[in-house]
C-alpha positions in Angstrom: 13.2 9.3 -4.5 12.7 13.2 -5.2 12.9 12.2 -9.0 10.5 13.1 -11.6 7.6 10.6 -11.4 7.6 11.2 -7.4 4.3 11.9 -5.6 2.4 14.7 -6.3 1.3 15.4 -2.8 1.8 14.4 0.9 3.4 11.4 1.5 1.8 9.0 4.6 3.9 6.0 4.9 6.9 4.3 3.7 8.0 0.5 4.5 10.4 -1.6 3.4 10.5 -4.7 1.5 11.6 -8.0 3.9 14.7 -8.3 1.8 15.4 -4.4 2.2 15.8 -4.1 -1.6 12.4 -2.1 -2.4 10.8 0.5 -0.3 6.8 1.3 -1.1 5.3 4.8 -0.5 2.1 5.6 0.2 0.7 9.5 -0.8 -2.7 11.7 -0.7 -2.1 11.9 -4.3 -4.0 8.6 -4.5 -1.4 6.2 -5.6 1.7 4.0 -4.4 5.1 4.1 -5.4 7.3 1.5 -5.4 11.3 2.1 -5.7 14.8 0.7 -5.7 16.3 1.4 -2.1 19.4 1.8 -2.7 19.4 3.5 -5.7 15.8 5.6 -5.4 15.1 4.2 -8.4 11.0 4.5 -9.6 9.8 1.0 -10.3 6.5 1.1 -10.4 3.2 3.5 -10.0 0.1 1.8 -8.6 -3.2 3.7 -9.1 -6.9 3.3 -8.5 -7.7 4.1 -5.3 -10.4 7.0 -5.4 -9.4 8.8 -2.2 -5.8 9.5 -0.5 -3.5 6.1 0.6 -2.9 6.1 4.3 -0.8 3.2 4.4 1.0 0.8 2.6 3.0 -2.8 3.5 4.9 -5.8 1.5 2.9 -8.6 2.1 6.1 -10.7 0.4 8.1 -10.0 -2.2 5.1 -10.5 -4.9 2.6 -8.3 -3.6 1.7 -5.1 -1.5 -1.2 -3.9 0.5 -2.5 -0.7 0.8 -5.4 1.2 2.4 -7.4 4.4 1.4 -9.8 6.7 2.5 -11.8 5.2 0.1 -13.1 3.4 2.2 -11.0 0.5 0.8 -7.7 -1.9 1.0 -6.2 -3.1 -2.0 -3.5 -5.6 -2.9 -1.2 -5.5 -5.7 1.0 -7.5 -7.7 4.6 -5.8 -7.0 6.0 -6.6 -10.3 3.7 -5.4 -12.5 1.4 -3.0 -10.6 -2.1 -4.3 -11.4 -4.3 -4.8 -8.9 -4.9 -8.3 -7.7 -8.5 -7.7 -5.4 -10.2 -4.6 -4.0 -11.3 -5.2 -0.4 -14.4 -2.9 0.6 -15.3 -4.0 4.0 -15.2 -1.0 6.4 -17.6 1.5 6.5 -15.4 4.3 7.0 -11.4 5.3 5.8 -8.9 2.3 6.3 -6.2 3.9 8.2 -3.7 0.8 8.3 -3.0 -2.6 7.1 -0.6 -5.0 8.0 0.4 -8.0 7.0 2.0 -11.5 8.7 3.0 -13.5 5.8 3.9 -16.9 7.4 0.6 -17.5 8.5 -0.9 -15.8 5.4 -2.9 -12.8 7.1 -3.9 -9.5 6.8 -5.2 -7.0 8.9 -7.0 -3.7 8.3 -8.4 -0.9 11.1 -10.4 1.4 10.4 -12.2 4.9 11.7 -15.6 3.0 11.5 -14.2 1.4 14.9 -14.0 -1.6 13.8 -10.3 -4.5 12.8 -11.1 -6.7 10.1 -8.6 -10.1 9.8 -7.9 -11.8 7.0 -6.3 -15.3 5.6 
């Protein structure tokens, strides 16, 4: 996951997919990265947030979220890296999102004080 193609600047958070086959990485160089696990393989760059990615998460096996100090989360299609829907509700930088995908949910919190839910 050191390969050419790897983040350009800090990286904030790692997960792994539910399956253990993927891992996403989040990075202050504004994008997310999502690779092969077991090989460290580069699958896929995501980009458009406008400020650093704090966080990222699987929300199953077809998409990912991630949040920004952009103010912003974002949710992606995992196969193809295009954004699916920008979600601009907090005032203030998203500093994690999570996800419970049986009950189709998904959680944000944010330095504006405030936890935004959801389904």
């Amino acid at each position: 996951m050191g390969e050419p193609g790897g983040h350009k600047d800090v990286v904030s958070a790692v997960t792994f997919s539910s399956d253990g086959q993927q891992l996403a990485s989040a990075s202050w160089d504004k994008s997310v990265k999502l690779w092969n696990a077991a090989t460290g393989q580069l699958l896929q760059t995501f980009q458009g947030h406008g400020d650093r990615v704090t966080t990222v998460t699987f929300i199953d096996e077809q998409a990912i979220a991630s949040a920004s100090l952009d103010n912003t989360v974002k949710i992606w299609n995992a196969q193809t890296g295009q954004s699916l829907q920008n979600i601009a509700a907090h005032s203030d930088w998203v500093l994690s999102v999570t996800a419970q995908p049986s009950a189709q949910t998904l959680v944000s919190s944010s330095s504006d004080a405030t936890i935004k839910v959801w389904r």
